[in-house]
C-alpha positions as CSV (number, residue, x, y, z in Angstrom):
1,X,37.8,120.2,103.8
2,X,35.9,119.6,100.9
3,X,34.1,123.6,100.9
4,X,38.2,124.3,100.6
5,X,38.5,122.1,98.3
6,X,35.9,123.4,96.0
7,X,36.4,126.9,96.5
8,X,40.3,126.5,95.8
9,X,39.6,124.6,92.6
10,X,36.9,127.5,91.5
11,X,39.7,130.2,92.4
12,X,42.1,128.3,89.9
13,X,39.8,127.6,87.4
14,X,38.5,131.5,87.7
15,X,42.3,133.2,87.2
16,X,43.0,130.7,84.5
17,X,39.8,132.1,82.6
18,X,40.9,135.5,83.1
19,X,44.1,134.8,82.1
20,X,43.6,133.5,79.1
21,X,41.3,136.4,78.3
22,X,43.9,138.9,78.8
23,X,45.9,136.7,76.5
24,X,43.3,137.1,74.1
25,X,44.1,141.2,74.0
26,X,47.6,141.9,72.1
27,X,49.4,145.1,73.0
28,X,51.5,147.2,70.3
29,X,53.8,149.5,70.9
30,X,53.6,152.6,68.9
31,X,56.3,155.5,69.1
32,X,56.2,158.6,66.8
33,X,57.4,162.2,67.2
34,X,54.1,164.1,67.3
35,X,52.6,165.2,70.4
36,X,51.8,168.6,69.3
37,X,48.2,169.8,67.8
38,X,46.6,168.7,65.2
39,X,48.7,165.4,64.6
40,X,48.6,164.8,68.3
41,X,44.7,164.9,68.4
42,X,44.4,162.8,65.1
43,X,47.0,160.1,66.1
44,X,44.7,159.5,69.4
45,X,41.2,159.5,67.2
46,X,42.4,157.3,64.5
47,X,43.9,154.5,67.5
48,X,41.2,154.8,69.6
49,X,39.1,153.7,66.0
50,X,42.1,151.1,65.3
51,X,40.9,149.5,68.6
52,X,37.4,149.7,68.2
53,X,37.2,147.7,65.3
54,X,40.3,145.6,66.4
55,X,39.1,144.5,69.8
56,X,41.5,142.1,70.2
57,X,44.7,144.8,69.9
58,X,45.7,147.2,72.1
59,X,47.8,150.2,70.9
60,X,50.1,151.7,73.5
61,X,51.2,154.8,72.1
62,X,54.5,157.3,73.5
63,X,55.9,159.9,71.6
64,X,58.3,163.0,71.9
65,X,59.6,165.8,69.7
66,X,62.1,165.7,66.6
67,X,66.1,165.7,68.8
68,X,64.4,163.8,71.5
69,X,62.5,161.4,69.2
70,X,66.2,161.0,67.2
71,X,67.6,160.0,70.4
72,X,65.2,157.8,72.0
73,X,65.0,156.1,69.2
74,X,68.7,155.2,68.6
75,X,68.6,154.1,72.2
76,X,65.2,151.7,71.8
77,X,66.4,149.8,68.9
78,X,70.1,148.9,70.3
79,X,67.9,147.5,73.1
80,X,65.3,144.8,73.9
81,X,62.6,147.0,74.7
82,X,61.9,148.2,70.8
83,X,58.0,149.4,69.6
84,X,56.3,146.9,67.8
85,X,55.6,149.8,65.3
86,X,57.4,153.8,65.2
87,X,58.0,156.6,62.5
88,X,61.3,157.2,60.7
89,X,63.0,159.7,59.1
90,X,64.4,158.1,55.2
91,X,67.4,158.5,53.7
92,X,70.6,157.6,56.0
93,X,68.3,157.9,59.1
94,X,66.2,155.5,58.0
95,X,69.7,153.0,56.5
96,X,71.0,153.6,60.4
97,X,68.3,152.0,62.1
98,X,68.1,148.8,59.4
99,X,71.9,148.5,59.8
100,X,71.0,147.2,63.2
101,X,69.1,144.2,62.1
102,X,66.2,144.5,64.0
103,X,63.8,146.4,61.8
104,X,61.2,144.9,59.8
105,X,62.2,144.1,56.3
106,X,59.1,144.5,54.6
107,X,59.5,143.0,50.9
108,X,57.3,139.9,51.7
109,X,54.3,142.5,52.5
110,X,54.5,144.1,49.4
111,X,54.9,140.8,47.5
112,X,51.9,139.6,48.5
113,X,49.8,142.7,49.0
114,X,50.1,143.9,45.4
115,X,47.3,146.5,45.6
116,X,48.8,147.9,49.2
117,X,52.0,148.3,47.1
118,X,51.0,150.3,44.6
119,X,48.6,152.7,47.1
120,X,52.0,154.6,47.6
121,X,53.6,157.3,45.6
122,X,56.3,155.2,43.9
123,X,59.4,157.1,44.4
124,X,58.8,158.2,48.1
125,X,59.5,154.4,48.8
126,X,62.9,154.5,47.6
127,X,64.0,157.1,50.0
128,X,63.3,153.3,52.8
129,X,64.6,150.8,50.5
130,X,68.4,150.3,50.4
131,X,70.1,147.2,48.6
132,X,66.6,146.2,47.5
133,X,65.3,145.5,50.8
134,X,61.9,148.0,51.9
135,X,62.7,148.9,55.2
136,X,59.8,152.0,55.8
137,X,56.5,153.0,54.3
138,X,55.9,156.4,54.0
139,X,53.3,158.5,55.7
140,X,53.8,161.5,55.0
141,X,55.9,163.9,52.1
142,X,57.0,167.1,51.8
143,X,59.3,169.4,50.3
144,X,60.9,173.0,51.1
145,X,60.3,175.7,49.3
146,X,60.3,179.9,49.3
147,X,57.2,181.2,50.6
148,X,56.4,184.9,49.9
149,X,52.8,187.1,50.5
150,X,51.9,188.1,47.5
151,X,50.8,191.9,48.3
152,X,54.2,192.5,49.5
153,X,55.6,191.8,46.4
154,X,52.9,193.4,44.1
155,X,53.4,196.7,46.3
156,X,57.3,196.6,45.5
157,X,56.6,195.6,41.8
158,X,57.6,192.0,41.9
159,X,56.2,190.9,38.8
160,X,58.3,187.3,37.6
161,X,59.9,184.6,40.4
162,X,63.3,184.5,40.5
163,X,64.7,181.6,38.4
164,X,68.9,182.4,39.8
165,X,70.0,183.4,42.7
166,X,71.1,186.7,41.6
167,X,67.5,187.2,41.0
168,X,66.8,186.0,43.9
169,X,69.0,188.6,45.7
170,X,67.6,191.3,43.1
171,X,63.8,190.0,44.9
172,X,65.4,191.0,48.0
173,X,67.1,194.3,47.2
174,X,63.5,195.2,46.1
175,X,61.7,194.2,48.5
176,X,64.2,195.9,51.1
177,X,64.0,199.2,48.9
178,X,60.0,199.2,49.5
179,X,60.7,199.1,53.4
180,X,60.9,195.9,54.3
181,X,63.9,196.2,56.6
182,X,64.0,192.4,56.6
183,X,63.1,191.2,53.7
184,X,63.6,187.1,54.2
185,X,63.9,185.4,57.4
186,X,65.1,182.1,59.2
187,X,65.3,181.4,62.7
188,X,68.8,180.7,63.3
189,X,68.3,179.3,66.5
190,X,67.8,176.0,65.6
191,X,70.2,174.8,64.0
192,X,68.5,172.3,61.9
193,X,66.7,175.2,60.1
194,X,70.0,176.0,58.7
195,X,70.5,172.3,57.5
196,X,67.5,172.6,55.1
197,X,69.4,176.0,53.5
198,X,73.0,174.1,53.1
199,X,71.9,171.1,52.0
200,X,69.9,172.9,49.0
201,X,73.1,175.2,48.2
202,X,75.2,172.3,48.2
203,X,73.0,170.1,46.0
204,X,72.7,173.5,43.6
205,X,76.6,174.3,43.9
206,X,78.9,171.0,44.2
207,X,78.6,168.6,41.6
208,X,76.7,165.3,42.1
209,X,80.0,162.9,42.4
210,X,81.1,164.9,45.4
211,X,78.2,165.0,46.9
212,X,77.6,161.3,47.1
213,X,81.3,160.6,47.6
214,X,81.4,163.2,51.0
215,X,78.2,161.8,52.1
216,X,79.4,158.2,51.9
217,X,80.7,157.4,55.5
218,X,84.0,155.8,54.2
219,X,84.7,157.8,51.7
220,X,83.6,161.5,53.1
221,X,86.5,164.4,53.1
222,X,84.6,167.8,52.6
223,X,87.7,169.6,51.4
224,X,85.9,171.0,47.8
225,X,85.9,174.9,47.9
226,X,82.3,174.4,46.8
227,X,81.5,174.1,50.5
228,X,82.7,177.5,51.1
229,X,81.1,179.1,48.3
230,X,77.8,177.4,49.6
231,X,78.4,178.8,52.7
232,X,79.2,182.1,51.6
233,X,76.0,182.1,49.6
234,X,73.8,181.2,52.4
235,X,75.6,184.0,54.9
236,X,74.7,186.4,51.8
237,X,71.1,185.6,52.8
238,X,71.8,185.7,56.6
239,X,72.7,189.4,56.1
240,X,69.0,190.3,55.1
241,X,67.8,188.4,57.7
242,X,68.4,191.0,60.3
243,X,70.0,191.2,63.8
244,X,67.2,188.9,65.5
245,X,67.4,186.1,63.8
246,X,70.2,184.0,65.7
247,X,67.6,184.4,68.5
248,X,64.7,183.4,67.0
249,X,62.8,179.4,66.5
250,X,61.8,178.8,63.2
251,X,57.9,178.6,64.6
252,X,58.8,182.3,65.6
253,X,59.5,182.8,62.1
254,X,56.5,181.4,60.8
255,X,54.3,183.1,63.2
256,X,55.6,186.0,62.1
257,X,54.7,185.3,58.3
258,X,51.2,184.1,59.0
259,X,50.7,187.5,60.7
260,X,51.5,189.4,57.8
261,X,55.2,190.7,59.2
262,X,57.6,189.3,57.1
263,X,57.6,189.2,52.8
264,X,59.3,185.5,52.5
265,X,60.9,182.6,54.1
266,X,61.8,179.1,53.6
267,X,59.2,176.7,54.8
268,X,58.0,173.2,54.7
269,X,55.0,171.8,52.6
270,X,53.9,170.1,55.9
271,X,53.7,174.0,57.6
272,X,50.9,174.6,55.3
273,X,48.2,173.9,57.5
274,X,49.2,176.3,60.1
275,X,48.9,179.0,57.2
276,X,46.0,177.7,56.0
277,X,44.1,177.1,59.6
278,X,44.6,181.1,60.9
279,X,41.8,182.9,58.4
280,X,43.6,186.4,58.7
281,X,47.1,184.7,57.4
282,X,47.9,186.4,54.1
283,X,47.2,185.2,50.3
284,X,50.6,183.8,49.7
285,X,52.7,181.2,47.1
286,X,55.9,180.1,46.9
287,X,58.8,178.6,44.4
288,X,61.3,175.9,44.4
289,X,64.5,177.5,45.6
290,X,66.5,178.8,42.4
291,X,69.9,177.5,40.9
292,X,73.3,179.1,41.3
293,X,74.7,180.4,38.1
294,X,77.9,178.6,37.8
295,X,76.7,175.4,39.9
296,X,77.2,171.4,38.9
297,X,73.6,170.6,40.5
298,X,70.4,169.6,39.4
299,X,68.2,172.9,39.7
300,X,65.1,171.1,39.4
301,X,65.3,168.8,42.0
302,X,63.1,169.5,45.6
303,X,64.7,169.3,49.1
304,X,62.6,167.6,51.4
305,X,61.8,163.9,52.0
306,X,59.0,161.5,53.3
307,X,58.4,160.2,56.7
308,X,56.9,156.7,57.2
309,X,56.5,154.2,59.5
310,X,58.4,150.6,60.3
311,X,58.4,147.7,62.1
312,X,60.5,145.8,64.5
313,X,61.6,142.5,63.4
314,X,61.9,141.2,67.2
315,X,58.1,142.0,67.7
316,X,56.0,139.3,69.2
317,X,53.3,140.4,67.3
318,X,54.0,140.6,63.3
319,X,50.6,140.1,62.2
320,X,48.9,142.6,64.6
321,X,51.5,145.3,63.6
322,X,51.2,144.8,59.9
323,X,47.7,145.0,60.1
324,X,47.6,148.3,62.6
325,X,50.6,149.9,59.7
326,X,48.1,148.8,57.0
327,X,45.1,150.8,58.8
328,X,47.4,154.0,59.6
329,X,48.4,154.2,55.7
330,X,44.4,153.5,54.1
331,X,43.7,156.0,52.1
332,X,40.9,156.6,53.8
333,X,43.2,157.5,57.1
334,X,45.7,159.1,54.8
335,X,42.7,161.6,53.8
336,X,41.5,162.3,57.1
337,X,45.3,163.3,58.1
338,X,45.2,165.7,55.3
339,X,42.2,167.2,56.5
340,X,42.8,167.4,60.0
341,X,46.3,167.9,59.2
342,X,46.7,169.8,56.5
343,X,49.8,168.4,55.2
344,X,50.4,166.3,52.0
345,X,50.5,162.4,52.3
346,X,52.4,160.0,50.2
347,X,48.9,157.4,49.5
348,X,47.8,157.9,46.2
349,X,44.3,160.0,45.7
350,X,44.5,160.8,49.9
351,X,44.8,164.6,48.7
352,X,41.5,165.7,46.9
353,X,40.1,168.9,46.6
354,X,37.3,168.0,48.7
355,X,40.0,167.9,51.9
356,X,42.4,170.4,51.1
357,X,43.2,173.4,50.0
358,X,44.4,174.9,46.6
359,X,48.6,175.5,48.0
360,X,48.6,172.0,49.6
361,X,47.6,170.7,45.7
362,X,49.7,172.4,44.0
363,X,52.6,171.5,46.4
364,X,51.4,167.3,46.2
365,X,51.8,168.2,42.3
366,X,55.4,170.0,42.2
367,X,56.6,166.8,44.5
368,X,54.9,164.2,42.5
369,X,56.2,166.2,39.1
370,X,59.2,166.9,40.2
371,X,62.8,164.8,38.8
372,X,64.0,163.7,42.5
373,X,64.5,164.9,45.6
374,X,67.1,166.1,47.7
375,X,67.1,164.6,51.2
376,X,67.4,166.6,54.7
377,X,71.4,167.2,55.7
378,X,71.3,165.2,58.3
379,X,69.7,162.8,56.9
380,X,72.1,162.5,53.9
381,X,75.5,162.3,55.6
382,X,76.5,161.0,59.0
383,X,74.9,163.3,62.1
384,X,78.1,164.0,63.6
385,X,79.4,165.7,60.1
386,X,76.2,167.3,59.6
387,X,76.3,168.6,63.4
388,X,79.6,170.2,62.7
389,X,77.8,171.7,59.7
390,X,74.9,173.3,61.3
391,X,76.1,174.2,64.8
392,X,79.4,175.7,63.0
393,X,77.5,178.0,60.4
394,X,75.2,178.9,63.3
395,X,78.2,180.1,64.8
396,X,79.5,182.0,62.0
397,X,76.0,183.9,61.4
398,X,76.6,184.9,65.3
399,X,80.0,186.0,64.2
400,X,81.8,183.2,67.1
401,X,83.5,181.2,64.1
402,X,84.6,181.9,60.7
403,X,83.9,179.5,57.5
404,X,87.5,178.5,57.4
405,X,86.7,177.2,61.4
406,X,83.5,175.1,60.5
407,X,85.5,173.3,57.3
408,X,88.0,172.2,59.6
409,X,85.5,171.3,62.3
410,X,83.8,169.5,59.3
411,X,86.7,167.8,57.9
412,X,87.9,166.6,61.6
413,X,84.5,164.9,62.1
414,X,84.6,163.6,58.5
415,X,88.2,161.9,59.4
416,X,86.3,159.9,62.4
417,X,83.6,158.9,60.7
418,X,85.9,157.1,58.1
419,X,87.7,155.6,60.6
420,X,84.8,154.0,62.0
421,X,83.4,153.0,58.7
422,X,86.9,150.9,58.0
423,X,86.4,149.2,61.1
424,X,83.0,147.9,60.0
């Protein structure tokens, strides 16, 4: 009786022990959309050296690609079962998920981190701060611009960038005459590829009060004939583009520019890297897309927008995600994403010559130089419009709807969203 005794009171004592040291060991959650190569492969190094020096934290990390990642996310924070940490989209994105009350408000951080503050490119926080409140920090930047290989256009006699868009077509009549039979391309298959080409003709075309009273959920009617003349413009650039590109991924695209096949297309500052990683991709450089003679917007300003990171304000575990959030945006990590990467950061002094290239610098300076920034389409106005945007003008470049079609398609959506917004 007494052995039992013992041995009971040594098996109690034992799984106390070890449960207290497995309550010693925190566990994160950590969701972001990148399981492709390289961020994959640098998202595993730098947690697996996040753990090693935190010994006490364990980071368990999930991720999926951009619609599934926009979906899953939605669907984790109306739920109980959020990440302690995740990436975000800015702009309206970014205002959706705070407008649920259980992300991070992250004001206090900043406050008394001072230093940590001001490691950021100033204005890619605003894109995560609405009514004052920080809601994101950002990770990474970017910015779309016209790519073109420049012994393409030296062979047709390209000599000046076009500062209009009827220079811009004048580029392509060129370049077309020289026997490039498709001159510019975009894969039309993905409809979000078309997003990034409306949302810069409508920021270039429709003046800047109708812009941000369409956007505005309560307020949003889309019925300004700049919208057509946008549209029109864009399907003026779908007819270079050739009869393959409803069929084709805008990865096809790009493959097909880093091999030296195609004179210009509209890419990312974050697609650098894949130019800049294949040594036989051709010398290339590129230009902010041009303004419309006759159009109320800003010509200067850059589409594109930062990424960053937040936090969930139900987490168990505030201190251990702040500090993991803290480590991911160091500019030390912020430099080694760059080089492994090869896509700009928004951490001051993370791109150096030293870890980059001479493209990536010069596209960290036109964002950092540059008077604002024009956000993603469907990040600027409620998905739903923006999906009747995209998936309409995809239609019309496959000649299954006319312009007249996606407005009312537009405008229908637009009614519902108001509707909703009244409600609120």
């Amino acid at each position: 009786m007494l052995l039992l005794l013992v041995t009971a009171l040594v098996s109690v004592t034992a799984g106390g022990l070890s449960e207290a040291k497995s309550n010693d060991v925190v566990t994160l959650q950590f969701f972001h959309r990148w399981p492709m190569e390289p961020r994959f492969s640098y998202f595993n190094e730098v947690v697996a050296e996040f753990e090693r020096l935190n010994p006490d934290i364990r980071i368990e990390m999930d991720m999926v690609e951009n619609e599934s990642y926009k979906e899953k996310i939605r669907v984790l924070i109306s739920s109980n079962d959020m990440p302690d940490v995740f990436t975000s989209w800015s702009d309206s994105f970014a205002l959706n998920l705070a407008r649920s009350g259980r992300v991070r408000s992250l004001n206090a951080i900043l406050e008394r981190n001072p230093e940590f503050a001001q490691s950021f490119i100033q204005s890619q926080l605003e894109p995560f701060t609405f009514d004052g409140i920080t809601y994101g920090l950002p990770l990474t930047i970017d910015g779309k611009v016209l790519v073109y290989n420049l012994s393409m256009w030296q062979e047709a006699g390209i000599a000046q960038e076009p500062r209009t868009f009827d220079e811009l077509i004048t580029v392509l009549d060129r370049l077309k005459s020289a026997g490039h039979e498709t001159p510019i391309l975009e894969g039309l298959a993905n409809p979000w590829a078309i997003s990034h080409f409306l949302g810069t003709l409508f920021q270039r075309y429709i003046p800047a009060d109708v812009l941000a009273r369409d956007y505005n959920e309560a307020t949003g009617e889309f019925t300004h004939p700049g919208y057509r003349t946008a549209i029109e413009y864009f399907m003026q650039l779908v007819g270079y583009m050739g009869p393959s590109a409803t069929s084709l991924t805008h990865t096809e695209v790009r493959n097909l520019f880093i091999a030296g096949r195609l004179p210009m297309m509209y890419m990312q500052f974050a697609e650098f890297g894949f130019v800049h990683a294949d040594p036989s991709s051709p010398a290339y450089s590129f230009f902010n897309f041009p303004g419309i003679c006759g159009g109320h917007g800003d010509f200067s300003l850059l589409t594109g927008a930062p990424e960053g990171l937040m936090m969930s304000e139900t987490s168990r575990y505030p201190e251990e995600a702040e500090r993991f959030v803290k480590f991911l945006l160091s500019q030390e990590n912020a430099a080694k994403f760059v080089e492994q990467v090869g896509a700009p950061v928004a951490v001051v002094g993370a791109v150096r010559e030293e870890n980059s290239y001479p493209t990536l610098m010069q596209a960290t300076e036109m964002i950092k130089s540059s008077s604002g920034s024009v956000p993603w389409l469907d990040n600027a106005m409620n998905i739903r419009v923006a999906d009747a945007f995209m998936r309409g003008v995809q239609s019309v470049a496959s000649g299954d709807m006319t312009i007249d079609q996606v407005l009312n398609s537009v405008q229908a959506a637009a009614r519902m969203v108001r509707a909703e917004a009244s409600q609120k």
